[in-house]
RODO-2510 file (C-alpha; in nm, 4 decimals, decimal comma):
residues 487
     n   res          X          Y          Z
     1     x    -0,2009     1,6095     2,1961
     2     x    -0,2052     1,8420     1,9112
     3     x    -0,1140     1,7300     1,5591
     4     x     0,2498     1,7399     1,5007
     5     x     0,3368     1,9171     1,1701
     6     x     0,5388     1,6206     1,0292
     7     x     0,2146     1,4835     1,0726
     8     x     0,0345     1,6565     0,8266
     9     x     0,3705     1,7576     0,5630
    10     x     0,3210     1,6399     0,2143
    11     x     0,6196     1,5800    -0,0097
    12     x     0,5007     1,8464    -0,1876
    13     x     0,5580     2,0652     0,1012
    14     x     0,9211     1,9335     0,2261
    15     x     1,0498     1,9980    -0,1340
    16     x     0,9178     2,3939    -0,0765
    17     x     1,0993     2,4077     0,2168
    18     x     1,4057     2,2293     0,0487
    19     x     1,3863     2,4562    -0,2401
    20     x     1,3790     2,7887    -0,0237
    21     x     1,6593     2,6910     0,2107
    22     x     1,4125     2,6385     0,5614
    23     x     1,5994     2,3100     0,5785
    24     x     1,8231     2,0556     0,4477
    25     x     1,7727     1,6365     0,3807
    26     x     1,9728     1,5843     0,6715
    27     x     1,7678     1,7682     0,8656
    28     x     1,4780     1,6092     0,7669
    29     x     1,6629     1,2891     0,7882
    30     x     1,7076     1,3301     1,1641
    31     x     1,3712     1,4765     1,2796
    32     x     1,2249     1,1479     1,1253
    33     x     1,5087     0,9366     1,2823
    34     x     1,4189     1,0945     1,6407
    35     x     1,0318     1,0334     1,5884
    36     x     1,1182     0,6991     1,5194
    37     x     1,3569     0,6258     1,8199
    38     x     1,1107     0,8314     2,0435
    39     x     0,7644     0,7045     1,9483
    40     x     0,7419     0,4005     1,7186
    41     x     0,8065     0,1413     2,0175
    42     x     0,6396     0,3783     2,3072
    43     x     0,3176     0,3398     2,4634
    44     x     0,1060     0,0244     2,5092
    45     x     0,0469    -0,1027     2,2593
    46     x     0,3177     0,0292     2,0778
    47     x     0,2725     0,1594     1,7205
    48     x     0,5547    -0,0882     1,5942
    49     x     0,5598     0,0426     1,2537
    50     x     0,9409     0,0478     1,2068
    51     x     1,1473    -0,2712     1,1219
    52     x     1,4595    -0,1298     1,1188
    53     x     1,6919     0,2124     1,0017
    54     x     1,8331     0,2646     0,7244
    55     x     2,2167     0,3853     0,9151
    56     x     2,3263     0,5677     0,6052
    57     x     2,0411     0,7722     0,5489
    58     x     2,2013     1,0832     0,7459
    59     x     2,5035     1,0237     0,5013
    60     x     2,2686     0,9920     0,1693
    61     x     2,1237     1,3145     0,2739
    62     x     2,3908     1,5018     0,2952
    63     x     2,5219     1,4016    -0,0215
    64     x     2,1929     1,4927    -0,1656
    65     x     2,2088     1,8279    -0,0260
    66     x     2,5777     1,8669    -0,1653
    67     x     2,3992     1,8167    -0,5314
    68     x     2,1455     2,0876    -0,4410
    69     x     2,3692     2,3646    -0,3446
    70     x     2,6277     2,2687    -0,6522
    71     x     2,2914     2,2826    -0,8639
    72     x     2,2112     1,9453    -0,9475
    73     x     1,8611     1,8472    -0,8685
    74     x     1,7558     1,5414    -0,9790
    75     x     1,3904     1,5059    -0,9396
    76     x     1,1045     1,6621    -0,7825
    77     x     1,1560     1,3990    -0,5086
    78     x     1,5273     1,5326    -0,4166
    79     x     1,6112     1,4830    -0,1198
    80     x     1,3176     1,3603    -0,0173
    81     x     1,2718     1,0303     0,2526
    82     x     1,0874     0,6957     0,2413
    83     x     0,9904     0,4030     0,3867
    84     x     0,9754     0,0624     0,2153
    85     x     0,7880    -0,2147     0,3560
    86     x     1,0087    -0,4896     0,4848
    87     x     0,9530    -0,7154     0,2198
    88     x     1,1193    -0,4886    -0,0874
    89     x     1,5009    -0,5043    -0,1249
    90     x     1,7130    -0,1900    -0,0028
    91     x     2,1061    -0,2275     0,0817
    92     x     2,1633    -0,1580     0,3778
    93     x     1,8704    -0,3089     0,5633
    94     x     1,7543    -0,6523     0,5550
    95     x     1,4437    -0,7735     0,3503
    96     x     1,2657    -1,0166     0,6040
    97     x     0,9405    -1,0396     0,4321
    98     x     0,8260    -1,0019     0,8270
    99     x     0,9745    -1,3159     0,9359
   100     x     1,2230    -1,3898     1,2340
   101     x     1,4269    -1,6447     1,0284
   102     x     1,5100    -1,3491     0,7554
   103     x     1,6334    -1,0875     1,0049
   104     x     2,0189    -1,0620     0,8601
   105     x     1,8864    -1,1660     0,5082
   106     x     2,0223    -0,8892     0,2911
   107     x     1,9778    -0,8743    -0,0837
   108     x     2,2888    -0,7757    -0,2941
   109     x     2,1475    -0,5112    -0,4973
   110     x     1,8076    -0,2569    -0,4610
   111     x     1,4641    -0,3692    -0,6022
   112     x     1,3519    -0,2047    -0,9205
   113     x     1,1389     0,0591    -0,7581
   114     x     1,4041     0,1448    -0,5017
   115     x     1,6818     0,1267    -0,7538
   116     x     1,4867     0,3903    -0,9592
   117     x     1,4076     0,6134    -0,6528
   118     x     1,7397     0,6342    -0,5340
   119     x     1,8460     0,7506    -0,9189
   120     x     1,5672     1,0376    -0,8536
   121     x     1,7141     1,1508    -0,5624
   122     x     1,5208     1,0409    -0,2847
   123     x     1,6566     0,8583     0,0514
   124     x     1,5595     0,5140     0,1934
   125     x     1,4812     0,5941     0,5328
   126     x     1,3864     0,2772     0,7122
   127     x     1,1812    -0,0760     0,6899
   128     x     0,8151    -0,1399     0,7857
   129     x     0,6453    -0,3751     0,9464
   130     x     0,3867    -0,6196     0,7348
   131     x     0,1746    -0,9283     0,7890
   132     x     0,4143    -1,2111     0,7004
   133     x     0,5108    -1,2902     0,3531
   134     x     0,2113    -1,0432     0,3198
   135     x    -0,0298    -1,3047     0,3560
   136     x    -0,3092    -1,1474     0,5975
   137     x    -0,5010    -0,7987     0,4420
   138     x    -0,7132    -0,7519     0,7231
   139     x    -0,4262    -0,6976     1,0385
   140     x    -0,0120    -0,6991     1,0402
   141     x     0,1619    -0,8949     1,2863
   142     x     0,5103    -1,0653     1,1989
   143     x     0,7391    -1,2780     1,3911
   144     x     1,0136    -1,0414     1,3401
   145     x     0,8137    -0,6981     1,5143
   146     x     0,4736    -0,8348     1,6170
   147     x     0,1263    -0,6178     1,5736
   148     x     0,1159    -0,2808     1,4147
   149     x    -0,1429    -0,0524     1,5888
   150     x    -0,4337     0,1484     1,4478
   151     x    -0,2548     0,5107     1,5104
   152     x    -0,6449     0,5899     1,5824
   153     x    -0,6772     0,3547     1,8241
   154     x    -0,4194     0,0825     1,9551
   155     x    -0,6537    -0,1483     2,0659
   156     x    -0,7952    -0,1665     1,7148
   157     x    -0,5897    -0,2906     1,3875
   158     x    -0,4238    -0,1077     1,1134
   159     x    -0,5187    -0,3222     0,8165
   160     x    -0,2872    -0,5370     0,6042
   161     x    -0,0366    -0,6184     0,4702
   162     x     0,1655    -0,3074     0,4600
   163     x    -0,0051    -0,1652     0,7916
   164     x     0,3459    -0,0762     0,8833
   165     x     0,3914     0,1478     0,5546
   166     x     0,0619     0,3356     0,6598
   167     x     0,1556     0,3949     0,9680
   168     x     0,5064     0,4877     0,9483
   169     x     0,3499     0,7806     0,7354
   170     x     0,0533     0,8806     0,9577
   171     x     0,2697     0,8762     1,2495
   172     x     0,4847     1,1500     1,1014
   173     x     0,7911     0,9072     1,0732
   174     x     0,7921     0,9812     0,6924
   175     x     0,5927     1,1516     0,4000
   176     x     0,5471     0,8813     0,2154
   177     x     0,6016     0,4859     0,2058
   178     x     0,6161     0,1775     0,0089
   179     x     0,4013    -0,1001     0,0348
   180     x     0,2564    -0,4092    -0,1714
   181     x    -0,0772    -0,4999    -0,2752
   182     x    -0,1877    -0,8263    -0,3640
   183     x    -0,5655    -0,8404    -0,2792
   184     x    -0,5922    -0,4693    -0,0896
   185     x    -0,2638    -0,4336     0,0843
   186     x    -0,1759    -0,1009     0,0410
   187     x    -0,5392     0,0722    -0,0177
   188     x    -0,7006    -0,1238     0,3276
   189     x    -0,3775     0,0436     0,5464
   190     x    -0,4170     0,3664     0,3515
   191     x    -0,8127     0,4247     0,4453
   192     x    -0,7654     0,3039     0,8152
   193     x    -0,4483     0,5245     0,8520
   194     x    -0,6904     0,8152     0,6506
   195     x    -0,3965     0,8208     0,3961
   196     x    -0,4031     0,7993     0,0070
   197     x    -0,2835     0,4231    -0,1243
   198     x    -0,2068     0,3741    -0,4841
   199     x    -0,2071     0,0270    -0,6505
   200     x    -0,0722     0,0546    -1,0316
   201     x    -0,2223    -0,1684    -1,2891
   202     x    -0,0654    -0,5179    -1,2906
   203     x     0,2531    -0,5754    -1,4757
   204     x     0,3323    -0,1701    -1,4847
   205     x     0,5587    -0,1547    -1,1781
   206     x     0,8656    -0,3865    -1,1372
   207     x     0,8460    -0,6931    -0,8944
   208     x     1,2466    -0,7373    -0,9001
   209     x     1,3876    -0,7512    -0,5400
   210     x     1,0486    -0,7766    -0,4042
   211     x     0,9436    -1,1107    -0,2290
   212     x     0,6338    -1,2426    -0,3241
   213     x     0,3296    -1,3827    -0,2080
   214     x     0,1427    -1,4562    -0,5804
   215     x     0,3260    -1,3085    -0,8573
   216     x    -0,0180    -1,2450    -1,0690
   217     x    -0,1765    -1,0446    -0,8004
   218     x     0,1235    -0,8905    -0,6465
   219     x     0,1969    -0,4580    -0,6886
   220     x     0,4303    -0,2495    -0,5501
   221     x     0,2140     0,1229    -0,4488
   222     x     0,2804     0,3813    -0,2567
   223     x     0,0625     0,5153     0,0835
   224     x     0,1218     0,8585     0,1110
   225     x    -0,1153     1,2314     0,1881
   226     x    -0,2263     1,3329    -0,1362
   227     x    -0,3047     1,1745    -0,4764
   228     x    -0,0546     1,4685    -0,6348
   229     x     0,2308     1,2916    -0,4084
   230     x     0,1466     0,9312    -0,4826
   231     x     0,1789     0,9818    -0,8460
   232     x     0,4438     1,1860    -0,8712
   233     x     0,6501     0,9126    -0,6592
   234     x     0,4876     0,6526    -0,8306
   235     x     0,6339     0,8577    -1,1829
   236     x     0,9745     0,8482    -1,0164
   237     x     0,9697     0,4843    -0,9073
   238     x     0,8918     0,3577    -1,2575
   239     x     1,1588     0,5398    -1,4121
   240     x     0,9256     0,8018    -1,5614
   241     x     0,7806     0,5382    -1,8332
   242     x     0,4296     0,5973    -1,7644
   243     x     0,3947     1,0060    -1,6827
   244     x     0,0989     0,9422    -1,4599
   245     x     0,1132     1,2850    -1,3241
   246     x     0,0340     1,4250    -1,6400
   247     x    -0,1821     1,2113    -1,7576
   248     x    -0,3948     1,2612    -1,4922
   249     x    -0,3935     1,6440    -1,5309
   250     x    -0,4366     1,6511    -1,9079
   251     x    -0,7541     1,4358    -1,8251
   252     x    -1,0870     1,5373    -1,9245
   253     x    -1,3105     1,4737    -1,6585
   254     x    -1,6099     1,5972    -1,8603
   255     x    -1,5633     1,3073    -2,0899
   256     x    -1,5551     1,0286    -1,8177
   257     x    -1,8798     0,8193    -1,6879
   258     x    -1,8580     0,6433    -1,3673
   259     x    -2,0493     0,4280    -1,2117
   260     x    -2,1072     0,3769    -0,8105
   261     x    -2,0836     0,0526    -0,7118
   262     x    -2,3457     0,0356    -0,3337
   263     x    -2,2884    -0,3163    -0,3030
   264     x    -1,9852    -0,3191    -0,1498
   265     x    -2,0908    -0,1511     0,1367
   266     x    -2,2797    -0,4966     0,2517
   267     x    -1,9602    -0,6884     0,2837
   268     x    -1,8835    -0,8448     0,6088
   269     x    -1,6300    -0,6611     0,8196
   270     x    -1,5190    -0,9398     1,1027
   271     x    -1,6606    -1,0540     1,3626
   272     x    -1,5578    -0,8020     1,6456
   273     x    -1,7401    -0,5337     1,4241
   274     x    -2,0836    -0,6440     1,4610
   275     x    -2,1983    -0,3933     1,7433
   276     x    -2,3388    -0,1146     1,6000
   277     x    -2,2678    -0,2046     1,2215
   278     x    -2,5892    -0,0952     1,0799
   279     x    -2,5836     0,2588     1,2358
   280     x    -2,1902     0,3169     1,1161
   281     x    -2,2803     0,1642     0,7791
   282     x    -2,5537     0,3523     0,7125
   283     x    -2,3598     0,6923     0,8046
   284     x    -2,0501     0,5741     0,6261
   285     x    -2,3104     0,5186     0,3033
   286     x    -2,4818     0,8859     0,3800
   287     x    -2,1109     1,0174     0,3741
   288     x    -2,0324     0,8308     0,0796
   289     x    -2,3401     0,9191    -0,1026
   290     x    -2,2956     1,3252    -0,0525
   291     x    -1,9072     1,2183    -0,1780
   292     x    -2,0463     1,1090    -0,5307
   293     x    -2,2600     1,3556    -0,5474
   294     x    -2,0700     1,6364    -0,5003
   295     x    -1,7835     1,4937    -0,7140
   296     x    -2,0230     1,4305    -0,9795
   297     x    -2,1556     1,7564    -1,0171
   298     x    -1,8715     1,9885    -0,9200
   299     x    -1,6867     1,8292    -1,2462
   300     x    -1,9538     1,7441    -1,4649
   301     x    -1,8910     1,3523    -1,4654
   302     x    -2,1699     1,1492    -1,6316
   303     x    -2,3103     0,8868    -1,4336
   304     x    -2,4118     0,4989    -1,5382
   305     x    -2,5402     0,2493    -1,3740
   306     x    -2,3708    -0,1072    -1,3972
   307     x    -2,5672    -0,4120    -1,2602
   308     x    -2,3578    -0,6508    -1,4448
   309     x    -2,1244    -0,6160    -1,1561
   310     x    -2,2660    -0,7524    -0,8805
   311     x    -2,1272    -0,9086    -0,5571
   312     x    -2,1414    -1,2450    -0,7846
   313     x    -2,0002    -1,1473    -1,0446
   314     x    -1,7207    -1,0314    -0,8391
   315     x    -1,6856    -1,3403    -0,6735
   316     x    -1,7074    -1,6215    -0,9580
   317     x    -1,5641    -1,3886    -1,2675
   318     x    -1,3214    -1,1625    -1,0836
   319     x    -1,0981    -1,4613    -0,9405
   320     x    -0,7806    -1,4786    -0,7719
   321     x    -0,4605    -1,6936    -0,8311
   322     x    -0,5501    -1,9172    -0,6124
   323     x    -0,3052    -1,8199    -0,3828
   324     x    -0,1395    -2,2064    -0,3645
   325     x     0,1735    -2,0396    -0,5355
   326     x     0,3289    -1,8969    -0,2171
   327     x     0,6477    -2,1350    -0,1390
   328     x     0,7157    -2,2007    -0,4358
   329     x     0,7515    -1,7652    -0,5273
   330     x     0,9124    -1,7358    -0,2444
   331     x     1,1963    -2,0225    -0,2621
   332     x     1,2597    -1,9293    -0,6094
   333     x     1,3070    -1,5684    -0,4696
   334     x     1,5462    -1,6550    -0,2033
   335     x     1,7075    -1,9278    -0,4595
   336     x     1,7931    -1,6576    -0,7094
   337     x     1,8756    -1,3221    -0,5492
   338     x     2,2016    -1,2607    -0,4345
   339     x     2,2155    -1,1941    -0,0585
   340     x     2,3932    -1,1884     0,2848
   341     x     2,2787    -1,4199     0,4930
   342     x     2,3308    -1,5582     0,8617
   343     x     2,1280    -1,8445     0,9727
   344     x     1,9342    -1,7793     1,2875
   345     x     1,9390    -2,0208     1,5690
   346     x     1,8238    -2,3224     1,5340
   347     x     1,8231    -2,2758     1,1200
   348     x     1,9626    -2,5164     0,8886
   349     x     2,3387    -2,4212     0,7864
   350     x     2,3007    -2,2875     0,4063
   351     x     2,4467    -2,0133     0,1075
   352     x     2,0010    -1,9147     0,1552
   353     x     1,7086    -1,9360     0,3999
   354     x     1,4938    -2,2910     0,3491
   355     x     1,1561    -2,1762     0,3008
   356     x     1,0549    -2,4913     0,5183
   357     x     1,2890    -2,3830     0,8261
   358     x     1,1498    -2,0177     0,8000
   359     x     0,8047    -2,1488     0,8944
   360     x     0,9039    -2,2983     1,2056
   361     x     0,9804    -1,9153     1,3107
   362     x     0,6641    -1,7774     1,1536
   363     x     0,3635    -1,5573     1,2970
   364     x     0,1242    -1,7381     1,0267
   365     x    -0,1436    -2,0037     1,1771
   366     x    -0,0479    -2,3510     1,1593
   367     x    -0,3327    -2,4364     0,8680
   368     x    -0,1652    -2,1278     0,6359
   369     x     0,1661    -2,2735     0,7290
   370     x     0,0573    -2,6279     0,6369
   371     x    -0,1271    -2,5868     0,3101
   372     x     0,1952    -2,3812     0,1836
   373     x     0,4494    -2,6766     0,2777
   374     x     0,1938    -2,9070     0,1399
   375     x     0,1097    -2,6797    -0,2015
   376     x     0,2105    -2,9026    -0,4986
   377     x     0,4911    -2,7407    -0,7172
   378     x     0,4418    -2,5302    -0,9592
   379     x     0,3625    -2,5254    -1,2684
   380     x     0,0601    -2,7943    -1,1901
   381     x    -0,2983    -2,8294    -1,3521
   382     x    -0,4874    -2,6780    -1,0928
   383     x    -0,2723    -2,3497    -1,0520
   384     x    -0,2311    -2,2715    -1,4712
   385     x    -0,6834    -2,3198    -1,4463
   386     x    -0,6614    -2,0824    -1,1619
   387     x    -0,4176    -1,8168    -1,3403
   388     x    -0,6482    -1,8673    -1,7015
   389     x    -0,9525    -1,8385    -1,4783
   390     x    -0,7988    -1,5277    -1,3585
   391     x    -0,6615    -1,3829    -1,7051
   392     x    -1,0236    -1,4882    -1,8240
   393     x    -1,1770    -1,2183    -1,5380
   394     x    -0,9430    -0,9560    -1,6147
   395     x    -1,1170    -0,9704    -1,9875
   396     x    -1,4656    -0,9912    -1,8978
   397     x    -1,3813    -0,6681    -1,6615
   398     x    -1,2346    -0,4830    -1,9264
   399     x    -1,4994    -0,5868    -2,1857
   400     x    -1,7785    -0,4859    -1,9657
   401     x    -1,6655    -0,1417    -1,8944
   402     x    -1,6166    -0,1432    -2,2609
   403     x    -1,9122    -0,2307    -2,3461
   404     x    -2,0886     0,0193    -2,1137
   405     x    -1,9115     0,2846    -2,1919
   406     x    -1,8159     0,2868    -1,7632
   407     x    -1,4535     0,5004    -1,7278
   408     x    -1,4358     0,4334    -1,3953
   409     x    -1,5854     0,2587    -1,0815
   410     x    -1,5946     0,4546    -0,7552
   411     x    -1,7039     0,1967    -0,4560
   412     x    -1,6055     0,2173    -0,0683
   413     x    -1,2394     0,0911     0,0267
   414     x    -1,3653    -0,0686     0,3624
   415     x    -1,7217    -0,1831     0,4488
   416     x    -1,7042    -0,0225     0,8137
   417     x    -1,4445     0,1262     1,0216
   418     x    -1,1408    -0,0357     1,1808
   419     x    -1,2128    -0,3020     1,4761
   420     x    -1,0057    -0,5057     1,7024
   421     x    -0,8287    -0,7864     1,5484
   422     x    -0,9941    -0,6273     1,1695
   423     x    -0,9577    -0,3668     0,9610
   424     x    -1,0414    -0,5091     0,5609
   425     x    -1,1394    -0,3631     0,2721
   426     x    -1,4494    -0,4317     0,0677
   427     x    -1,4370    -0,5276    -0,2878
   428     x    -1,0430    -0,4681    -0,3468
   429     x    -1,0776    -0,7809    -0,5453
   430     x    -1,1982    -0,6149    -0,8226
   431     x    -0,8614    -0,4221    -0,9301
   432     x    -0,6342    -0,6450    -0,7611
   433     x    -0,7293    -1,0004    -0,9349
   434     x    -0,7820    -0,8533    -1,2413
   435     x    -0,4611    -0,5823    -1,2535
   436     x    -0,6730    -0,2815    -1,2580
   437     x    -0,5326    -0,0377    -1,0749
   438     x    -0,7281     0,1532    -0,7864
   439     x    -0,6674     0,4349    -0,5541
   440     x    -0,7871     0,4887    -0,2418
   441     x    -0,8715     0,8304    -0,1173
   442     x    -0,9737     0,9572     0,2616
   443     x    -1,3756     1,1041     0,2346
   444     x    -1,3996     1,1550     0,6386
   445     x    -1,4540     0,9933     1,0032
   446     x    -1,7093     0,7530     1,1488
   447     x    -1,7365     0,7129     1,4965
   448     x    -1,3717     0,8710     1,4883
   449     x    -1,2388     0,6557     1,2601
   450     x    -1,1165     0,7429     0,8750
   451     x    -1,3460     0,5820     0,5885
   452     x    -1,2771     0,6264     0,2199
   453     x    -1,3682     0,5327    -0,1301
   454     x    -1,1821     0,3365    -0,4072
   455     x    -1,1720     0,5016    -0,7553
   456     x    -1,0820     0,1779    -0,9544
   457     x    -1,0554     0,2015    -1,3908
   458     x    -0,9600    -0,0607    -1,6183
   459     x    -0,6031    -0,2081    -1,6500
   460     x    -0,3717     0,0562    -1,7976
   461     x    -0,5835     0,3292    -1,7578
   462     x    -0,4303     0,4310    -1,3751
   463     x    -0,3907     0,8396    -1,5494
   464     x    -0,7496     0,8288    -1,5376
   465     x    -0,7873     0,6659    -1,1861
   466     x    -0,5613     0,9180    -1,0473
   467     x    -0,7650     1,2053    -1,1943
   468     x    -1,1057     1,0818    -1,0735
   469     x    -0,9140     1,0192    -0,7637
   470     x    -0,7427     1,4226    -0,7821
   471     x    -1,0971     1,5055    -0,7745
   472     x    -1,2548     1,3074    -0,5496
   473     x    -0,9691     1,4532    -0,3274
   474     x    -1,0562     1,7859    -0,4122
   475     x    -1,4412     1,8036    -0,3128
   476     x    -1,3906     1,6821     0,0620
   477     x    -1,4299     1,9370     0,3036
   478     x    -1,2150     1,8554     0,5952
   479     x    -0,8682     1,6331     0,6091
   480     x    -0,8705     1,3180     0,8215
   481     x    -0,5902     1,3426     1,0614
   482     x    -0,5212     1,1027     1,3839
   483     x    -0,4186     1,1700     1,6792
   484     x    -0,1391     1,4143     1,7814
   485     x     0,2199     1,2462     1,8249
   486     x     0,5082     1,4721     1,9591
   487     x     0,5545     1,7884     1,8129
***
């Protein structure tokens, strides 16, 4: 079927056809509302990238365009739609984190990053589907909408954990989404969706009305077409403190050495992907390879080598949380927000969900399940040596790129191509345990299938990941688009 052209719009484009009158918000509003209704669920498998609809987006639109024709225009992003994943607050729709037991569990007030967005302008369109409590980064299934499909290929995954959020956008259901990253949750959709994923350096986003998995590793980002759209939205959802946009285009990419990391491309990829690894890897490394090089001379970026970081170093200095901090995060979420909330069937009678009774409804394997009711509480010895373990990486990181004089890393998001059951990233460890921030940008296809590389730089710096990124964005030859849906 051919590609649909709300397949391929960029916010960039809606706001030129806003700004010369071709359409309104409501209009816009709708066409995404009917793709929803008329493709999301169809087919088998279905896409299931929607949670639910936002039923007051029609009504927010036309309010926004009441602002445009009286003059007021609040942000580049007027007007403009999005999706959030299911697990960031927005009023009117329920945050259920993915889980059954949270389906009328609505939060009082926006999250930060909505709360902002809405200020700009723009329009919460509807929820999307995630791996529960965002726990899984290589699939996204949920008790409350099940699997999200590959739009590639149905039979094959979309990533995790905000699979929905990448999607909902390559489907044409929106122009750009919301998602959260804890160890690769918004870059892994973004490169198996062929879509741009953005995850801010640690600490510069707000985490208010978002429910979390491990609040040291966890990022709100956006998944959207181009790196120009990402960080403009990304701008608008942090209230304009950071000016990432400009940053990035005041950056001197003639002053910046990078350094390719190869390793990653060794990384296992699941267990269904082991037909036929070695002849995708070694065209996905070709592809990669021409990437670099092309990028490197085309703007003059010095090159470096870094051995230092290796897959071990990566491993034992780059270290996560732990992750043994999930129930407690989460009941002391659902303990202090203010919220609606109905009981399911079966749940025990309460003014909030019980973390406890929301497992009995979950998607999650029974050992995940089990080690979370059993996780000590927190604060406890182990978890505060995991978290100064973890502070202790993000140091040696920044001290080593320091030290080398490296600007930025460039290594491959994914180690092969999506695959039944799989579709994982490669070394996302390295930005997300250490609060770098990394952004993920679309190179090409192999075997029909979208591959991309990571431009990662050390925490703070995202201006000059998102310029690296720009240009890395710049030097590919052909767009990565998936299959046709409607018209």
């Amino acid at each position: 079927m051919t590609l649909s052209p709300w397949q391929t719009y960029s916010v960039a484009d809606l706001r030129r056809l806003l700004t010369d009158g071709t359409v309104t918000s409501a209009e816009i509003i709708r066409t995404y509302l009917d793709r929803i209704d008329r493709f999301d669920r169809a087919g088998s498998p279905p896409l299931n990238s929607i949670v639910d609809i936002d039923r007051t987006a029609v009504e927010h639109a036309r309010a926004r365009d009441r602002e445009r024709a009286a003059g007021r225009v609040r942000s580049p992003l007027h007007g403009i739609p999005f999706v959030v994943k299911t697990n960031i607050a927005a009023t009117g729709l329920p945050a259920t984190a993915g889980n059954r037991g949270l389906a009328s569990y609505r939060p009082r007030t926006d999250a930060a990053v909505v709360r902002e967005l809405r200020a700009a302008g723009t329009i919460v369109l509807a929820s999307a589907n995630m791996s529960e409590f965002a726990w899984h980064g290589t699939f996204t299934e949920s008790s409350i909408r099940g699997i999200t499909a590959n739009i590639f290929d149905t039979a094959r995954s979309a990533g995790g954990s905000s699979g929905g959020s990448a999607v909902a956008v390559a489907a044409g259901f929106a122009p750009i989404s919301l998602g959260t990253d804890s160890c690769g949750s918004v870059v892994g959709p973004a490169v198996h969706a062929g879509l741009v994923g953005f995850r801010p350096s640690g600490g510069a986003v707000g985490r208010s009305g978002v429910i979390p998995l491990s609040p040291s590793q966890d990022v709100v980002g956006p998944i959207g077409r181009t790196v120009r759209d990402i960080a403009e939205f990304a701008d608008l959802m942090t209230g304009g403190r950071h000016s990432w946009l400009a940053g990035a285009a005041a950056t001197d990419l003639t002053e910046l050495t990078t350094a390719y990391l190869t390793w990653p491309f060794d990384t296992p990829s699941g267990r269904s992907a082991a037909r036929g690894r070695d002849s995708r890897s070694a065209r996905l490394r070709a592809l990669a390879d021409h990437m670099i090089d092309t990028l490197t001379r085309e703007y003059r970026l010095r090159r470096a080598e870094l051995p230092e970081l290796d897959a071990a170093f990566a491993r034992d200095v780059l270290t996560d949380s732990g992750w043994t901090d999930a129930r407690h995060s989460i009941d002391m979420f659902l303990e202090r927000t203010p919220a609606r909330y109905e009981p399911g069937a079966g749940a025990r009678r309460g003014p909030r969900p019980d973390f406890a009774d929301l497992l009995t409804t979950t998607a999650l394997d029974r050992d995940t399940a089990a080690a979370w009711l059993a996780a000590p509480p927190i604060p406890n010895p182990a978890h505060d040596a995991a978290l100064a373990k973890q502070r202790a990486g993000r140091r040696a990181l920044t001290a080593l790129l320091a030290r080398r004089g490296v600007d930025v890393l460039i290594y491959p998001t994914a180690p092969d191509i999506a695959h039944p059951g799989w579709a994982g990233t490669a070394a996302a460890g390295i930005a997300s345990n250490t609060g770098a921030p990394s952004v993920q940008v679309p190179i090409g296809a192999v075997a029909g299938l979208p591959v991309g590389l990571t431009v990662t730089a050390a925490p703070g710096c995202d201006a000059r990941a998102l310029a690296v990124a720009a240009a890395l964005e710049a030097v590919v030859p052909n767009a990565v688009h998936p299959p046709g849906i409607g018209s």
